[in-house]
C-alpha positions as a printed Julia matrix, in Angstrom:
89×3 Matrix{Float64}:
 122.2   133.49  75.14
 119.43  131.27  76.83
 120.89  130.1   80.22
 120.07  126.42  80.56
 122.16  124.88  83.62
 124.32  123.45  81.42
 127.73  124.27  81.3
 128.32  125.68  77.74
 130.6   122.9   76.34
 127.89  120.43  77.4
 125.76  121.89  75.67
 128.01  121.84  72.57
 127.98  118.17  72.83
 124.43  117.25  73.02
 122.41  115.46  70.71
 119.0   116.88  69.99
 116.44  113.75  70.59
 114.65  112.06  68.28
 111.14  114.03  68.37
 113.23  117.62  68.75
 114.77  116.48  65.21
 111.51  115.77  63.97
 110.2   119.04  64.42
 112.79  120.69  63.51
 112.48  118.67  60.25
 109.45  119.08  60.16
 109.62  123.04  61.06
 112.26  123.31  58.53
 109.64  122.09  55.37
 107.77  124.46  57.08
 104.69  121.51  57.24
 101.25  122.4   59.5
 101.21  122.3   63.42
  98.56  119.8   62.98
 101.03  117.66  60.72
 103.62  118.46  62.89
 101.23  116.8   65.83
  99.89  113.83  63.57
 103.82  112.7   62.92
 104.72  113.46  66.92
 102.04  110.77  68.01
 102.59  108.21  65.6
 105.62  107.99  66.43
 105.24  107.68  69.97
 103.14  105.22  69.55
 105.46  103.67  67.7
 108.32  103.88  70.61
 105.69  102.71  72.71
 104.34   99.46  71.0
 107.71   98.8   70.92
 108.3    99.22  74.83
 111.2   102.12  73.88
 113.61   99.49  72.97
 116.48  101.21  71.42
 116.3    99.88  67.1
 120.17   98.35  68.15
 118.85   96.51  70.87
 116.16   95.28  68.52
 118.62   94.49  65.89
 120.64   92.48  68.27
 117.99   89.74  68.09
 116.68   87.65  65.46
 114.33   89.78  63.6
 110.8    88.11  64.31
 108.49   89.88  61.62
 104.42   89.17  62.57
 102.38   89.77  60.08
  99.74   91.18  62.37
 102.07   93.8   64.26
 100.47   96.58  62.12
  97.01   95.56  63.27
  97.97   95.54  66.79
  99.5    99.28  66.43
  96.55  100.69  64.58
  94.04   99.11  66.31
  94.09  100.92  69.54
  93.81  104.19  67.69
  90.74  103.45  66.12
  88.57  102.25  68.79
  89.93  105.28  71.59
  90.13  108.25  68.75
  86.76  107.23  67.25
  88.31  106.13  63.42
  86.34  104.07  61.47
  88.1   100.79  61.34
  87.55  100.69  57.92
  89.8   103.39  57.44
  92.67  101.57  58.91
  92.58   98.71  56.01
């Protein structure tokens, strides 16, 4: 067994985070690396548009739904990665 630094019964009790269960999901459908990489960004971007607020914090609040949060997520990516905007519509 792979010695961690952990005592063993905390490492019985650990949750795996969310991008380990990802791709181990994503591992387990047996999906491409690249996919595997395309799905890992995205959704750090996502966790980073929304300045890693925990969903129960955001739930705590009055939902505030912008119509033009999905523009301000995707745009970034197009003009740094070289998309076409077009692409994005």
């Amino acid at each position: 067994m792979a010695q961690t630094g952990m005592p063993l019964q905390t490492q019985k009790n650990v949750k795996p985070r969310l991008l380990d269960q990802v791709r181990q999901t994503i591992r387990r459908k047996h999906y491409s690396l690249r996919t595997e990489a395309t799905y890992i960004d995205w959704i750090k971007r996502y966790i980073f548009f929304h300045r890693k607020r925990h969903p129960k914090e955001k739930l705590a609040r009055k939902p505030r739904v912008r119509p033009d949060a999905i523009c301000d997520l995707v745009q970034p990516q197009s003009s740094s990665d070289r998309v076409n905007v077009d692409s994005n519509n």
